[in-house]
C-alpha positions as a Markdown table, in Angstrom:
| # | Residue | x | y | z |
|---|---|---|---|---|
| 1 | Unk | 35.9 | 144.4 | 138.8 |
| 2 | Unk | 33.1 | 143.6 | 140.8 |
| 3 | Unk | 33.8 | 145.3 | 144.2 |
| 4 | Unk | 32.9 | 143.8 | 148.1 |
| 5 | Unk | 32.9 | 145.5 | 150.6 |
| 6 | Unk | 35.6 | 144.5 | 153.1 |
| 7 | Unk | 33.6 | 142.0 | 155.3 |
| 8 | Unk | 32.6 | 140.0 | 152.0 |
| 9 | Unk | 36.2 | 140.6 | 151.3 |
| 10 | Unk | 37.5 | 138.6 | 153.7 |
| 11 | Unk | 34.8 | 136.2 | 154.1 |
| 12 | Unk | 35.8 | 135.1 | 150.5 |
| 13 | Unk | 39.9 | 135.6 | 151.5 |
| 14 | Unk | 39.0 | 132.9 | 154.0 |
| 15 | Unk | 37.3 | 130.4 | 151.7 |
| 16 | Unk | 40.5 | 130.6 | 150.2 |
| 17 | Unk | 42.6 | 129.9 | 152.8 |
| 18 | Unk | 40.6 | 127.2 | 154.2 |
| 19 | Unk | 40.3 | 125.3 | 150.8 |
| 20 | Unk | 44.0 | 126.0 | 150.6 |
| 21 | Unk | 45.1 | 124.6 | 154.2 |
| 22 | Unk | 42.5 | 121.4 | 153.7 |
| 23 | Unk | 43.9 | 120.7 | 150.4 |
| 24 | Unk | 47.3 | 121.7 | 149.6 |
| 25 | Unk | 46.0 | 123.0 | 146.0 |
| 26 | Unk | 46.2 | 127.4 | 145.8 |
| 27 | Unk | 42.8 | 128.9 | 145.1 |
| 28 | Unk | 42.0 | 131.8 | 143.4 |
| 29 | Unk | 39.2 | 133.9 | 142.4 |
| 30 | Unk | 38.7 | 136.6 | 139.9 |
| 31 | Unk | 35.3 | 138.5 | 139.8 |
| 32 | Unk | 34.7 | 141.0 | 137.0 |
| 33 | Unk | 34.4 | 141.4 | 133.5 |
| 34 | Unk | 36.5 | 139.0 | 130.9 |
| 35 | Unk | 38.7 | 141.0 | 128.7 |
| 36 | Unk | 38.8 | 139.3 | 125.3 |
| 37 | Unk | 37.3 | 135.7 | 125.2 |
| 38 | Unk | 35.9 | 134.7 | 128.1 |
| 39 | Unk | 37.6 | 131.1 | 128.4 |
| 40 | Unk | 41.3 | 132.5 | 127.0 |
| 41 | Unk | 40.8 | 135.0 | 129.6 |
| 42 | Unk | 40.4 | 132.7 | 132.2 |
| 43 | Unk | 43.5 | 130.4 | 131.1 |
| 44 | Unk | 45.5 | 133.5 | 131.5 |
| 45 | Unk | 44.6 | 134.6 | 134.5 |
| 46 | Unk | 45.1 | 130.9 | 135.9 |
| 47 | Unk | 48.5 | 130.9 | 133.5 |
| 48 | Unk | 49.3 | 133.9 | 135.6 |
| 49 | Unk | 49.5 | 131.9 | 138.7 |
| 50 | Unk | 53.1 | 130.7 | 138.0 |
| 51 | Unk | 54.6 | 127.9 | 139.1 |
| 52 | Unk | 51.8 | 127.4 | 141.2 |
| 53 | Unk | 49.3 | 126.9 | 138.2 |
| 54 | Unk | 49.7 | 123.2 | 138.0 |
| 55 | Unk | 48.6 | 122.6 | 141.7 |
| 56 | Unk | 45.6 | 125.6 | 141.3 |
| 57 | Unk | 42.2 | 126.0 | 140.8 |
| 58 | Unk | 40.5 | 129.5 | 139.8 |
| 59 | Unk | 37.6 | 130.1 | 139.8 |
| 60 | Unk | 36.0 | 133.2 | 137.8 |
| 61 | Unk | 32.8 | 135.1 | 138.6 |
| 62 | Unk | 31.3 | 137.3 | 136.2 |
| 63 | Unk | 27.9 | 138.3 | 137.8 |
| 64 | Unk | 26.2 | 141.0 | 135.1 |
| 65 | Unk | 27.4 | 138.9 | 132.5 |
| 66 | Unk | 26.1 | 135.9 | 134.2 |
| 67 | Unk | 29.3 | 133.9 | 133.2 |
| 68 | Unk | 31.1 | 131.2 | 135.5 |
| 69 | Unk | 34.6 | 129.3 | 134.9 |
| 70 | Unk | 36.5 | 127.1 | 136.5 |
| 71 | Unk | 39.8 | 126.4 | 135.2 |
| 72 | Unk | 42.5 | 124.0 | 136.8 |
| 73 | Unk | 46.0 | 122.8 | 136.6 |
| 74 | Unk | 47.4 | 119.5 | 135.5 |
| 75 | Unk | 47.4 | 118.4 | 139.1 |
| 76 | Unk | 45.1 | 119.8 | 140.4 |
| 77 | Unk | 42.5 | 118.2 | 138.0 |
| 78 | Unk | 43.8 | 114.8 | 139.4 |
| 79 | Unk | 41.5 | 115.9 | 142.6 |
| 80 | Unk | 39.1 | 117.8 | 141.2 |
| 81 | Unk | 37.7 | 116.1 | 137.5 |
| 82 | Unk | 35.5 | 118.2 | 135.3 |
| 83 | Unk | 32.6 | 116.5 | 137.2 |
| 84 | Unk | 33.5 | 117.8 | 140.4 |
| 85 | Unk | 33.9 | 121.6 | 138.9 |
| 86 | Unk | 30.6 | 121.1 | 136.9 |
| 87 | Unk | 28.7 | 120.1 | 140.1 |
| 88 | Unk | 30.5 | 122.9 | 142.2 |
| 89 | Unk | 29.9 | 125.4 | 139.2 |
| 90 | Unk | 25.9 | 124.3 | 139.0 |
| 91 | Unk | 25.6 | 124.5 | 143.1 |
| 92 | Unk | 27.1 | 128.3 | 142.5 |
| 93 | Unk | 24.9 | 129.5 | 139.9 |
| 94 | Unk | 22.2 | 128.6 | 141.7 |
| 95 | Unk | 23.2 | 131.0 | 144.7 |
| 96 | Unk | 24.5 | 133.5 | 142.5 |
| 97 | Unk | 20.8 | 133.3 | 140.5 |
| 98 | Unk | 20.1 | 134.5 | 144.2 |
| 99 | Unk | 22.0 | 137.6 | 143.6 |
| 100 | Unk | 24.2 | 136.1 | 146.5 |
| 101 | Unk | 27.8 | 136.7 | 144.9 |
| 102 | Unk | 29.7 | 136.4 | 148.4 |
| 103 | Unk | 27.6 | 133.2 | 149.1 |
| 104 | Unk | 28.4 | 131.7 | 145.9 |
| 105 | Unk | 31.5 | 131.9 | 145.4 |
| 106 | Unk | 32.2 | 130.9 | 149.2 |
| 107 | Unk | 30.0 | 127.9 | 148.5 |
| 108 | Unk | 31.9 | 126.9 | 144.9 |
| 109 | Unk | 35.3 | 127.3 | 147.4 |
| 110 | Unk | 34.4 | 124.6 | 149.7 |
| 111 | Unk | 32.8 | 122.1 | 148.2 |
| 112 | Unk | 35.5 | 122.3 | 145.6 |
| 113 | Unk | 38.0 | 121.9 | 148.5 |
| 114 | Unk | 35.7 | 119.0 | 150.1 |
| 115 | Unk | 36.0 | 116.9 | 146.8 |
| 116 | Unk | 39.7 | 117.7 | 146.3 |
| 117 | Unk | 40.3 | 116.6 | 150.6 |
| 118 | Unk | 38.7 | 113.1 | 149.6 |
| 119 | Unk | 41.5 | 112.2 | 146.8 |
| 120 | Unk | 43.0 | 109.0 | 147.5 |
C-alpha cells in the first residue's frame, strides 16, 4: 500500500466524510497495488463493503502502476452514471500525472460527491 503520512491521511479521511455527509452514499478508497486482476480486485474490495456496497462508491488508486477504478453499487450508480466516474476519473489522472496523490484523490472525492448531491 501506498503509505501518507498522517496529514495527507486525514486530509483524504475528510474527503470521505464530507462526500459522505453531502450525499448519504459511503466512500472508500483503496491505494496500492491490485492483487490478481486489477478490475476483480476492485469488485472485491467494494464487495467487501457489506451491506453498505449497494449505496458505495470506491475508488482505487494505484499510482506506480498508473491504474485508476471506480467501482459502484446498484444505488449508488443511480447518482453517479459511468459518465460522472469517467469525468471524475479523467479530472484525477490529470492531478495524479502531477505526482499529486493526496490532491487527486481528494479532487476525484468531491466532485464525485458534487454530481451525486445534484440527483433529483
Amino acid at each position: 500500500m501506498q503509505a501518507l503520512n498522517s496529514t495527507q491521511g486525514d486530509d483524504v479521511r475528510e474527503a470521505l466524510r464530507v462526500a459522505e455527509r453531502r450525499t448519504g452514499l459511503r466512500f472508500a478508497a483503496y491505494l496500492g497495488p491490485a492483487i490478481g486482476p486489477r478490475r476483480h480486485f476492485c469488485e472485491r474490495l467494494h464487495a467487501a463493503l457489506g451491506e453498505e456496497a449497494d449505496r458505495a462508491v470506491l475508488i482505487f488508486v494505484d499510482q506506480r502502476g498508473r491504474a485508476l477504478e471506480i467501482v459502484t453499487g446498484p444505488l449508488a450508480r443511480q447518482w453517479l452514471p459511468d459518465t460522472a466516474c469517467r469525468s471524475a476519473a479523467a479530472t484525477m489522472t490529470a492531478v495524479l500525472g502531477l505526482g499529486d496523490l493526496v490532491g487527486g484523490l481528494v479532487t476525484g472525492v468531491l466532485l464525485l460527491a458534487e454530481r451525486a448531491a445534484r440527483r433529483g
